[in-house]
Structure formats: C-alpha cells, structure tokens
N, C-alpha and C positions, 0 to 999 in steps of 0.2 A: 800624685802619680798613681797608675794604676798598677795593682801588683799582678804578679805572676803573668809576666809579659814580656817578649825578646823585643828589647829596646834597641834603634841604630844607635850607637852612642861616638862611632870617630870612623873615620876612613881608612882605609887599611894603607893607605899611602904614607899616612901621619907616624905607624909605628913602624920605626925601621930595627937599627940595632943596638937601640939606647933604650932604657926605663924612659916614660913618660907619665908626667904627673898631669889629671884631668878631676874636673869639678861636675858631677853627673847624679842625679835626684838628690841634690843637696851635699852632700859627701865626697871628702878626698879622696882620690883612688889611684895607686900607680897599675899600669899594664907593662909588661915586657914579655917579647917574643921566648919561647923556651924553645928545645928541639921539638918537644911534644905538639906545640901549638902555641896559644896564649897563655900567661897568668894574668890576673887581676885581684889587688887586693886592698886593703885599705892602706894609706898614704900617713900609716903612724907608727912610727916604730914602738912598740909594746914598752921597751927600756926607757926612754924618754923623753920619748913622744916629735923625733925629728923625723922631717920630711922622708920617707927609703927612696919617693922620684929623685930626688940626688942623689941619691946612689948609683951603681953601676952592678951590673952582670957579673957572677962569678961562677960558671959553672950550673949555670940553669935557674939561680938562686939571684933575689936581688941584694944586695949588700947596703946596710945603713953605711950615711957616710960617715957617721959621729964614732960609734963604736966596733962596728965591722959584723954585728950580727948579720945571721943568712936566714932569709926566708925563702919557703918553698911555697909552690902556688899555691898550697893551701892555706897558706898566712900562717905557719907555724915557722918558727923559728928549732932552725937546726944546727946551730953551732954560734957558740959564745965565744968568740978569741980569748976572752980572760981569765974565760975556766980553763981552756984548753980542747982539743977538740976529741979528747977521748971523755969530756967529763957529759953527761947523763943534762939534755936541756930537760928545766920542769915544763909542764904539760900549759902554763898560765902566758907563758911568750909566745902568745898566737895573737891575729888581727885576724876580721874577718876576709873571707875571700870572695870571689864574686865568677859566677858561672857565664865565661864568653865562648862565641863561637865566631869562623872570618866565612861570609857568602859574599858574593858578588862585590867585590869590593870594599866590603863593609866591616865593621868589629858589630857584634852582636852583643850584649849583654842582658841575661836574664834576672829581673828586675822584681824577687819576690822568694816565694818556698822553692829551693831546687829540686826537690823531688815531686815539686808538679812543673817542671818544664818540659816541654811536650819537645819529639828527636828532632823534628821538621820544623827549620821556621820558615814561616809564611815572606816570600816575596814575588815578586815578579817574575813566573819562571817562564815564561817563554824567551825572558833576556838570556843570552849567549853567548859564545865568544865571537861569533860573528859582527859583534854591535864594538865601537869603541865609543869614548866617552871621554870629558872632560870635566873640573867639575870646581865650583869655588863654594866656600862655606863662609858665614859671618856672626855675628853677635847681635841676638837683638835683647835689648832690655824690656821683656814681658813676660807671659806664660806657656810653654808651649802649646796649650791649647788654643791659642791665640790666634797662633801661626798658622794651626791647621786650620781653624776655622777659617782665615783668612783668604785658604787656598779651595775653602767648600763655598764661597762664596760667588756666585757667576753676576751679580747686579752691581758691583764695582768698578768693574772694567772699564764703563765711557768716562768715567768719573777720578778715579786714584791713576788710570791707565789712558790717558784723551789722549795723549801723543805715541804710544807706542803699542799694545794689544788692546787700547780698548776706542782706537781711531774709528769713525763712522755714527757716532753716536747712537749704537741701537743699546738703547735704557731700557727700551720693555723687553722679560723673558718669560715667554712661553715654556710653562712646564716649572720649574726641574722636573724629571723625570727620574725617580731612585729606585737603584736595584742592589738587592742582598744578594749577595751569592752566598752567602754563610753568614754566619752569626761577626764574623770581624772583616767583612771585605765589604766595600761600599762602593759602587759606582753610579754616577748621576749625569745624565744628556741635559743640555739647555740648547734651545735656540731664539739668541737673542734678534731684539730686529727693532728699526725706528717705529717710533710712537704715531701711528696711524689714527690715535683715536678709540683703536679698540683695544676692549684690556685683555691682559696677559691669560691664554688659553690655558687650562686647569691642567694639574697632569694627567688625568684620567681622560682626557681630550687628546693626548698625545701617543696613548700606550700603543707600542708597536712600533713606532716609530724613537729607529736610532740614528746614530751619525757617527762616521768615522772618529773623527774628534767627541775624544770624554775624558773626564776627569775621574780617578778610582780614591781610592783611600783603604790601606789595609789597619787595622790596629796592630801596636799603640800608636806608631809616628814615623810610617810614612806615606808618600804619594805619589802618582803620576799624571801627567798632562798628555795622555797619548794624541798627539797628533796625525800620526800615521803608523804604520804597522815599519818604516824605517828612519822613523825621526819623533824624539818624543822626549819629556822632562820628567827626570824623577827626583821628589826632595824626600828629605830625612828632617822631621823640628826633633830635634837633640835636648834632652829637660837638666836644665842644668842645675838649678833650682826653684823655688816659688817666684820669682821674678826676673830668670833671666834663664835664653834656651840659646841654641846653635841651628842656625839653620845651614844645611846643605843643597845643593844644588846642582844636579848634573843633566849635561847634554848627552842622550845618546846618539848616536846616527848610524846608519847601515844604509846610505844613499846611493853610493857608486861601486862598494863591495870593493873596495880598495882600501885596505887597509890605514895606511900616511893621509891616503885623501880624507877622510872621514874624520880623522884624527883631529885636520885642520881645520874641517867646518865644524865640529864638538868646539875646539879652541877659541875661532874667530867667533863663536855662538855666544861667549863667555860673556863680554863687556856689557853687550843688549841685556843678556839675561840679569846681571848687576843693577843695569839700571831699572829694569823693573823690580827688583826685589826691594830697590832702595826704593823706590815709590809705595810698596808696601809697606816698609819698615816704617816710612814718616809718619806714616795716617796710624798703623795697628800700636804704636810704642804710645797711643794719648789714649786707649780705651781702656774705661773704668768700670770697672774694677780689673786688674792684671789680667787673670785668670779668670775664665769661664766658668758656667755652671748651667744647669736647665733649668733653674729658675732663677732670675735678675732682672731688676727694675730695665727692663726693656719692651717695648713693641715691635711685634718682625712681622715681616708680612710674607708672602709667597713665596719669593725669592729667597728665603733665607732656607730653603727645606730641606736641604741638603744640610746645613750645620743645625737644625732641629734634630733630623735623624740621627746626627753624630753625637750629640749632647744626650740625646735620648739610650741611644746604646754605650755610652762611658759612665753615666750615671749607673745601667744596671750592671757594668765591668766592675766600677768601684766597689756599689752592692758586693756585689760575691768576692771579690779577692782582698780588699782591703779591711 
C-alpha cells in the first residue's frame, strides 16, 4: 500500500451507532462514532488481546467486552474497572489509533505519518447535494491495484463486457488519450470503434480532441466513470490486504432534479451495475501475480496507457512515502 495517503476505507452508511470491526491494509481496526466525529483504532485490547469491536460505547469510549477497559480515540485506555476509577491508568495500555475523516458519504482513513496528512482530501468536488445516489459494495479476492487497473482499462469492454457496456464490438481504440491535472489526478478519453483494418490512431493524433464521457482516477483508490455532467459512476477499491480489497460502487444521478425520482433511477441502476462488476470480478480474481507492479513478466500494447501511467506514478508514490 502506499503510505501517507486518505484511503476510502467503508461508507458512511455502514457506521451507525454501534463499534464496528473492519480488516483494512492488512490490520484489525474498530471505528465508532464519537460526539466529536469518528474514532478509529486498532481492534486489540492492550490487556488481552480481545476483540474492543465487541464491545459497545460507553461515553464516547469503546468498552472491551472481556474486562470493561475504556478506550479513548486515541487508543489509550482510560479506566481499568479493577483498579477502580480513581486509580492512575500506566502510560503502556494504549493500541494505535488511526487518523479518519467522513466526506461525501465516505469514512476517510489516513494511511501513513499523521503529521504529514495534508487538511483537504482530494475528491470529486463538483458532487453535491443536488446529486443522490445509490450504491453496493463487494469482496473481491485480489489486490486492490488490480481493481483499479481493471477500471484504467478501456480494450476490455467487447470482450469481459459483449452483452452489457461493451455490445457493438468496437476492439480497436484510438488513443487513450491521458491527462494530469496534478501529480495524483488521472484522467484518460478513449474512443473505441470497429476494426476497419486501420490500426489504432496514436494519442498524439488525438490531442485536442475530448468527449463528454471519461474515465478519472484520483490517488490512492478511487474513481469515476463520468458519463454525463447528471449521471455518472464512482468506485472506491478499499485494500484490505495483500490479496483481498472491497470494491464499492455508486450511481449518482441529478436527471430530473427531483429528488425520490433520482433516488429510484440510482436504485434500479444497482442490479445492471452488479452485473457488470461480476463480469469483472470473474476475469481480474485469475491474474497472476495478485498484485501489480511496473515491471512483470507481461507484454502491453497501446491500450494499456492509461494503467502504464498509473503503475508509473504508484511506483514513484511508494518511492517517496514508503
């Protein structure tokens, strides 16, 4: 994983008013709401060593269920029932904690040095409150670089997608065509089209020429499939560990500017979307090696330029932060 980076890591719908226990860059973590905001810490009690997500809320504090220790979000433990609670907790009954933030629906987790996490996290801010959404999330057994790559991919579609996004058979694409907007934002145009015989126009044959529909990518992990400026898909690949991520997936919509109306084309949007992810998920859970890299026993050709660039700039993210 790459460090010092705000990771999606759960939906903000998933934490209600309960501790919840989650598996995220490898390591046990409970989160529960405080009045402040979020805590998040690690998922071991310092005493010994029981799950605190079985635990419940006491006062802003999660409570072990084994002994009734109190932690505070900062994983320090502030009250020992057995000493009593006038007695003096030692300074060694701490777990680490973990720096979140909630934006647009999301839990944020900063994934590295906390004092280089930067106030702004980077998302999609033109979304709104004017947009509603819908949104399902799943298991895939791989690497989350996988997933993303999956979704930098535009020469898939007649192929993994022949009955659903990728009907018509156009295999040849013209371009990608990629653009930085900064050192961590990625967006790339393709226009795909049937095999006429002539091969696929360079990007430098393309430049100037965009299209409504594009695909973005910001770092670490997530993305969008804009469609249109009132209808468009954003995922989250969630790293859960070295072989296994969370993908999410939401519809947004702003179609008819009716709030319930929009709600139910997000909803009815849901099943279609499933089934294309399940189309992903069959093909990306058999590529070898789990995890990516920028350099692996492979040959790519044109169409892969878009996850070159992505591999190219993660590789020099790891460089520096890891």
């Amino acid at each position: 994983m790459i460090k010092n980076q705000w990771y999606i890591v759960l939906s903000s719908k998933e934490l209600k008013d309960k501790p919840i226990g989650l598996k995220r860059f490898g390591e046990k973590l409970v989160m529960w709401r405080t009045k402040d905001g979020i805590a998040c810490i690690a998922d071991k009690c310092a005493h010994r060593g029981a799950s605190l997500s079985k635990g419940k809320i006491v006062n802003n504090h999660i409570q072990c269920p084994f002994h009734g220790f109190e932690y505070d979000s900062s994983g320090r433990v502030v009250l020992i029932p057995a000493n009593g609670k006038a007695s003096k907790v030692p300074d060694n009954f701490k777990v680490k904690s973990y720096k979140v933030k909630e934006k647009n629906g999301f839990i944020f987790l900063f994934y590295g040095d906390e004092s280089k996490a930067p106030g702004e996290i980077p998302f999609f801010d033109w979304i709104d409150g004017s947009f509603t959404y819908d949104e399902l999330n799943e298991p895939w057994n791989t690497h989350y670089s996988r997933c993303i790559e999956n979704q930098l991919d535009p020469i898939h579609l007649p192929f993994v997608h022949h009955n659903t996004i990728g009907i018509g058979g156009r295999t040849v694409a013209d371009g990608p065509v990629v653009e930085w907007f900064d050192s961590e934002k990625m967006r790339f145009y393709v226009f795909n089209r049937k095999d006429d015989g002539t091969p696929p126009k360079k990007p430098e044959e393309l430049k100037g020429q965009k299209s409504k529909v594009y695909l973005e990518f910001i770092f670490p992990n997530f993305w969008q499939n804009h469609i249109s400026d009132k209808f468009f898909i954003v995922a989250a690949f969630v790293p859960v560990d070295e072989e296994h991520s969370l993908v999410y997936v939401r519809q947004y919509v702003k179609i008819t500017g009716i709030k319930f109306i929009d709600k139910l084309i997000a909803t009815l949007s849901i099943p279609f979307d499933r089934i294309v992810l399940h189309q992903d998920r069959r093909v990306v859970e058999t590529q070898i090696p789990k995890k990516s890299a920028l350099q692996m026993d492979e040959n790519l050709v044109q169409g892969d330029l878009p996850i070159i660039e992505y591999r190219k700039r993660r590789e020099e993210l790891l460089k520096q932060n890891n």
